[in-house]
C-alpha positions as CSV (number, residue, x, y, z in Angstrom):
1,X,0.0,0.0,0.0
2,X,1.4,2.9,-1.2
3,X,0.4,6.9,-0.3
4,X,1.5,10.5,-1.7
5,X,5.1,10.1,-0.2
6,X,5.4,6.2,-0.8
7,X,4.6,3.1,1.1
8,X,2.2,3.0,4.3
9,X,3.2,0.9,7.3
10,X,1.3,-1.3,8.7
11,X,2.2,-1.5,12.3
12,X,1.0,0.4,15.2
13,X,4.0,2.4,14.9
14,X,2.6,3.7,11.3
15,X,1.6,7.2,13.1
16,X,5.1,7.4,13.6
17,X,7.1,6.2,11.0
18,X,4.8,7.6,8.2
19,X,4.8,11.2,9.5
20,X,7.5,13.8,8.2
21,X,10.0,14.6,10.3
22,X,9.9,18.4,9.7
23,X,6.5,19.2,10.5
24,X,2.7,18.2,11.9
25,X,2.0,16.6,15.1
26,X,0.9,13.2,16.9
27,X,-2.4,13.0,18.5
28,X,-2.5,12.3,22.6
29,X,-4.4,9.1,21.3
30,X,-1.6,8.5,18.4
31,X,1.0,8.9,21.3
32,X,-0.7,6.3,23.5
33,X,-1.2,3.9,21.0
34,X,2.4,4.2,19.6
35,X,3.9,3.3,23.1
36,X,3.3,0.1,24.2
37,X,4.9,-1.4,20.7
38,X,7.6,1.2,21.1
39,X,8.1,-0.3,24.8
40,X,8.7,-3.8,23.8
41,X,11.0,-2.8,20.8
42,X,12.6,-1.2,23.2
43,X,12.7,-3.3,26.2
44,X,14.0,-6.3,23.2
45,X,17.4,-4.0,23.0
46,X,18.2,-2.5,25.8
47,X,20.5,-5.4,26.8
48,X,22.0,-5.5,23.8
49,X,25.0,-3.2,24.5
50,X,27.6,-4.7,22.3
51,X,27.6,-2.3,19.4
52,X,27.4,1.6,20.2
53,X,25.1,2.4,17.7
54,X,22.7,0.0,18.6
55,X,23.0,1.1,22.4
56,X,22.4,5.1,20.8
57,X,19.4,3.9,18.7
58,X,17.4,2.1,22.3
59,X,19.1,5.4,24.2
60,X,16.9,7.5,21.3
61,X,14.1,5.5,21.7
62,X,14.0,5.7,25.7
63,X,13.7,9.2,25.0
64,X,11.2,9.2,22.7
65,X,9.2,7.0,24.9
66,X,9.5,9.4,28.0
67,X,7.9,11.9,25.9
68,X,5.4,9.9,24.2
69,X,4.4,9.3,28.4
70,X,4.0,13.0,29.1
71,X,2.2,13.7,25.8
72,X,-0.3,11.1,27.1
73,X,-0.3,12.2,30.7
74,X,-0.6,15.7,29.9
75,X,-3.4,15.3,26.9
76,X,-0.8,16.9,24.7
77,X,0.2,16.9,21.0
78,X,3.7,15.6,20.2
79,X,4.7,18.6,17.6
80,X,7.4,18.0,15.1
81,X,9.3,20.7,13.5
């Protein structure tokens, strides 16, 4: 499946990884359904420590996941731009 700026996921990540990294916004409800799948990717890598980019890629998506938390907690958009 294919949109204006090329193929669709189809994941509960989509919201995510089809949205431009230079503009728009997530939802509260996009944020809270992204997280739990973002949790388990994850909570599958953190251990795996071995190669530095790989620990820099779970460190980014720790962050990410803390502000996915206060974008639900707060009833707030996640804005990029």
């Amino acid at each position: 499946m294919e949109n204006a700026r090329g193929p669709v996921c189809n994941t509960t990540l989509a919201p995510l990884l089809d949205h431009p990294d230079d503009h728009g916004e997530l939802t509260p409800a996009q944020c809270a359904a992204i997280l739990p799948r973002l949790e388990e990717v994850h909570d599958d890598h953190v251990a795996d420590d071995s190669d530095p980019d790989v620990r820099q890629h779970v460190e980014d998506v720790g962050r990410l996941i803390t502000v996915l938390r206060i974008c639900v907690a707060k009833d707030a958009e996640l804005c990029f731009g």
